[in-house]
C-alpha positions in Angstrom: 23.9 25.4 -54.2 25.3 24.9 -50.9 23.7 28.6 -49.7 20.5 27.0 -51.0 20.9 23.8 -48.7 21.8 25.9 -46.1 18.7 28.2 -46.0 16.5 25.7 -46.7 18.0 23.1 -43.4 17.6 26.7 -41.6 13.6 26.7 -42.6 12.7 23.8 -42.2 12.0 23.8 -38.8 9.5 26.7 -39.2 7.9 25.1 -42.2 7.0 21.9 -40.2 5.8 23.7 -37.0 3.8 25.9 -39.6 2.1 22.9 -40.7 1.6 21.6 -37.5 -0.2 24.4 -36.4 -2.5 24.5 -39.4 -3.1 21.0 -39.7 -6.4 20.2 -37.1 -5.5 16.9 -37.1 -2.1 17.0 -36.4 -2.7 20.0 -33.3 -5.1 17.3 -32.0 -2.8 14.7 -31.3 -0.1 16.8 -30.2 -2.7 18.6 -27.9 -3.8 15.1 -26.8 -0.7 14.0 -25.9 -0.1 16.9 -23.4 -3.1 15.7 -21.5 -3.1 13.7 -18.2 -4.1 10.4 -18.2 -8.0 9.6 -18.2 -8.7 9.3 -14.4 -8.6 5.2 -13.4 -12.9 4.2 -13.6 -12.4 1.3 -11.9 -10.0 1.5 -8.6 -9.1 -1.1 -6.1 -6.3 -0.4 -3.6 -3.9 -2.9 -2.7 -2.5 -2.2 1.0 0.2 -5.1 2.5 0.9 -5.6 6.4 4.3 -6.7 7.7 4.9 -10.3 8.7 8.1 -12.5 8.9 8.7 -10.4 5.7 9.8 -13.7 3.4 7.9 -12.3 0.4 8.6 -9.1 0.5 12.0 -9.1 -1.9 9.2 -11.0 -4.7 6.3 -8.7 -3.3 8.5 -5.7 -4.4 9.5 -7.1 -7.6 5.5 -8.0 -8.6 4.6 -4.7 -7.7 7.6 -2.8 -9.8 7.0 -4.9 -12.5 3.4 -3.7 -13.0 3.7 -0.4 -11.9 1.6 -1.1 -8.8 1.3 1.2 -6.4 0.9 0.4 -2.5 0.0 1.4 1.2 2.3 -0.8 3.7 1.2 -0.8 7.0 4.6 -1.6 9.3 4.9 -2.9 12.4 7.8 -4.4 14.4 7.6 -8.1 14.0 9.5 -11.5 14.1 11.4 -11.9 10.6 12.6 -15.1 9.3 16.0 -13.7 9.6 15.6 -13.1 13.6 15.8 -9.4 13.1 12.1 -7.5 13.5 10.2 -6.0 10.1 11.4 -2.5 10.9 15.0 -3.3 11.8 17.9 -2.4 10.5 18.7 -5.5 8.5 15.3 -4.5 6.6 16.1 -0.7 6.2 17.5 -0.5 2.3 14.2 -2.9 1.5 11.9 0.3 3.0 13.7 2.6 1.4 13.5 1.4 -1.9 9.4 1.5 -2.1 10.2 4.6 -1.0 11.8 5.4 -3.8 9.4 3.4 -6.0 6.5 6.2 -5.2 4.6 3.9 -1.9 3.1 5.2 1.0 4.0 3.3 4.7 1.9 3.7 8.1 1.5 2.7 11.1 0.3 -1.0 12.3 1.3 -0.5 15.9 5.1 -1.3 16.4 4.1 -4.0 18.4 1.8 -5.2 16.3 -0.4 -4.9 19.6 -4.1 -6.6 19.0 -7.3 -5.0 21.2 -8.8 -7.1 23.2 -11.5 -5.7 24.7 -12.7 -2.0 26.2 -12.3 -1.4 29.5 -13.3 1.7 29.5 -13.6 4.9 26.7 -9.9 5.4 27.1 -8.2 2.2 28.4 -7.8 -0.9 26.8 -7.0 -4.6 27.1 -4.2 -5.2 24.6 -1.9 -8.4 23.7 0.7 -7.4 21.4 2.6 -10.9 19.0 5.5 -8.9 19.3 8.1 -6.7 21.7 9.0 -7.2 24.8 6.0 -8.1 26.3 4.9 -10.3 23.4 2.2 -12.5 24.4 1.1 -10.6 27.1 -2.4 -9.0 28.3 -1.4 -5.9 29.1 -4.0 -2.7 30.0 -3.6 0.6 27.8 -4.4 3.7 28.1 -5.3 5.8 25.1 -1.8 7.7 25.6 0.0 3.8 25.4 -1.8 2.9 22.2 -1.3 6.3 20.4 2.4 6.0 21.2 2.6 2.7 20.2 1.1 4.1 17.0 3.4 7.0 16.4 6.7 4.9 17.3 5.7 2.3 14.0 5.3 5.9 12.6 8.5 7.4 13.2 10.0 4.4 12.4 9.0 4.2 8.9 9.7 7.5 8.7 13.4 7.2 9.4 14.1 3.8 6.9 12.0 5.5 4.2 12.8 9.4 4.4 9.2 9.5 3.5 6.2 11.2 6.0 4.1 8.1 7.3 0.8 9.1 6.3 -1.7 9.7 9.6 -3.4 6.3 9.0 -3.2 3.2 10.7 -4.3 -0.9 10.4 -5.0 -2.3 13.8 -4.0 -6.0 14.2 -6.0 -8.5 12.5 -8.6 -5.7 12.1 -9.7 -5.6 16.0 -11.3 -2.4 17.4 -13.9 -0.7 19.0 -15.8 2.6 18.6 -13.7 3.7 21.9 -10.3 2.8 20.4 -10.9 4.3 16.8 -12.0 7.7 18.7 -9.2 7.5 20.8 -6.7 7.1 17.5 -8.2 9.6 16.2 -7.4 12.3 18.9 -3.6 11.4 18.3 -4.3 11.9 14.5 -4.4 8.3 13.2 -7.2 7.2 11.3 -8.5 3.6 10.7 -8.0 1.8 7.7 -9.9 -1.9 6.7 -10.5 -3.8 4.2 -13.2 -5.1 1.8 -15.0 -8.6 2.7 -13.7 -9.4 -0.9 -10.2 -7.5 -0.4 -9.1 -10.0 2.3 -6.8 -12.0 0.1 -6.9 -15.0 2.4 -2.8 -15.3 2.7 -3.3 -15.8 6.3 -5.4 -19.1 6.0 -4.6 -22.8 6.2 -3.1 -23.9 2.9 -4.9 -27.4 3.6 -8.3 -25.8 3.9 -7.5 -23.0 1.1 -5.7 -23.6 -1.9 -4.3 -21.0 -3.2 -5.5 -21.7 -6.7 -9.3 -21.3 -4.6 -8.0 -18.1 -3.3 -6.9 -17.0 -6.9 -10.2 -17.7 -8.2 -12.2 -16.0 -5.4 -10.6 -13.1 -5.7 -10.9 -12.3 -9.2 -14.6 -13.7 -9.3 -15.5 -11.2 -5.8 -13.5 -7.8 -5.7 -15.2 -5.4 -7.2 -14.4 -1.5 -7.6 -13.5 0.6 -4.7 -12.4 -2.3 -2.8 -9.4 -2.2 -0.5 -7.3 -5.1 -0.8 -5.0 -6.8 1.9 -2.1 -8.9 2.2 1.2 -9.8 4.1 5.0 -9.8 3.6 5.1 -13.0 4.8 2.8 -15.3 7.2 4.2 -17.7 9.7 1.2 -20.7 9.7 0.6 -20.8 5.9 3.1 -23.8 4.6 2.0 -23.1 1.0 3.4 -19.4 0.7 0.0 -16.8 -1.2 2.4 -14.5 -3.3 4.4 -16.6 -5.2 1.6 -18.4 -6.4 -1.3 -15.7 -6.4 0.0 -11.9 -6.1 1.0 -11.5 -10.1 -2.2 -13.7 -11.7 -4.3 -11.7 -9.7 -2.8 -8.2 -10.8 -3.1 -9.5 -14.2 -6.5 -10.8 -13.8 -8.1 -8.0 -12.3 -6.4 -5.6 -14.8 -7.8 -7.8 -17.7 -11.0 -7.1 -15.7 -10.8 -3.2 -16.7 -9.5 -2.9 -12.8 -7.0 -0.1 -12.1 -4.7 -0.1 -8.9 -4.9 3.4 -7.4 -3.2 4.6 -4.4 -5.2 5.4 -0.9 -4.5 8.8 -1.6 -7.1 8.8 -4.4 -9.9 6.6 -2.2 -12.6 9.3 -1.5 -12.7 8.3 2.2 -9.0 9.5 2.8 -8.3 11.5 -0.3 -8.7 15.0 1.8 -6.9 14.1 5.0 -3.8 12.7 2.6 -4.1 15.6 0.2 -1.0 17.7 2.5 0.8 14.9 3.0 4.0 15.3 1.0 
């Protein structure tokens, strides 16, 4: 009896996979379940600047908590704990979305604004942060592009991650000149959609953040690029903890998918060899 027992433990195996491979509906699934997920039909792509970075420890959590991915534009500026967004005290923080799967680029490391052309390849720039915060100071093209790969670099180090060749300017300010002149050093511009501009940066009195809530789910609609901060100095009534995880929800109740930049057709081929 026990030989029997023994034999028979010793075929089953090949009597189930011989069923399995005769039994259509049973190959289907298990030839289903070997296939990549259906490609997202409804992308939007949530990117998040640096700030005093007071919402980036619940920022992170949001984000790992849904399984969002993200592009975080870094640049060098005043943190609530004195130190600056890419300094040291903030280097296990980077490291960790690194490890999470984001991408990081550059937002200038001086988070320096343009001004104003003065002419194809020099600038008038005022950067909110550095040592020569606050002051209007004139660029050349070789200045800004530095300025772009030190952010860059930067990231690079905290994260052990390549910075991808894209940048944000400050608050979204260029000119055809600038933009070509980024481009030369290998950075290209990134925006954001009327409706991706998540409004964290506004006056709490004037824009609730219930309002903002409600706007944004009503407004963003597929392909948009979103944007955020880790943290805004002039807003009393801090956006994330109130808006970032009803939005994620709401949109993805929407039929909305988060997708990484990688995947937005305007960048997909110049990120495709970026490890």
């Amino acid at each position: 009896m026990r030989h029997v027992n023994d034999t028979l433990n010793k075929l089953l195996p090949q009597i189930f996979l011989g069923a399995l491979l005769f039994n259509p509906l049973s190959l289907a699934v298990a030839v289903e379940s070997q296939r990549p997920p259906l490609q997202c039909q409804k992308p939007i792509y949530l990117t998040l600047d640096t700030g005093h970075m007071g919402m980036a420890p619940l920022i992170a959590d949001v984000l790992r908590k849904h399984q969002v991915p993200a592009t975080f534009f870094g640049a060098h500026e005043k943190t609530q704990e004195g130190d600056g967004s890419l300094g040291q005290h903030w280097s296990a923080w980077w490291k960790a979305r690194a490890s999470e799967g984001h991408d990081f680029a550059s937002h200038t490391y001086d988070h320096a604004y343009w001004r104003s052309d003065i002419d194809s390849r020099t600038f008038k720039i005022r950067p909110s942060s550095g040592e020569q915060k606050d002051q209007n100071l004139i660029w050349s093209a070789e200045n800004y592009c530095a300025n772009l790969k030190k952010a860059s670099q930067r990231l690079e180090a905290m994260t052990g991650r390549a910075s991808l060749p894209l940048f944000r300017a400050p608050g979204g300010k260029t000119s055809p000149a600038l933009l070509k002149a980024a481009s030369q050093c290998g950075y290209t511009h990134v925006g954001w959609a009327p409706a991706g501009f998540l409004g964290d940066e506004l006056s709490s009195q004037t824009h609730s953040n219930a309002a903002l809530l409600k706007t944004a789910l009503k407004s963003i609609k597929t392909g948009d690029i979103l944007m955020a901060h880790l943290g805004i100095w002039s807003r009393q009534d801090p956006w994330a903890p109130a808006v970032l995880e009803p939005l994620i929800v709401g949109l993805k109740d929407k039929g909305f998918c988060f997708a990484s930049l990688r995947q937005h057709p305007q960048y997909s081929k110049l990120l495709a060899a970026v490890p």
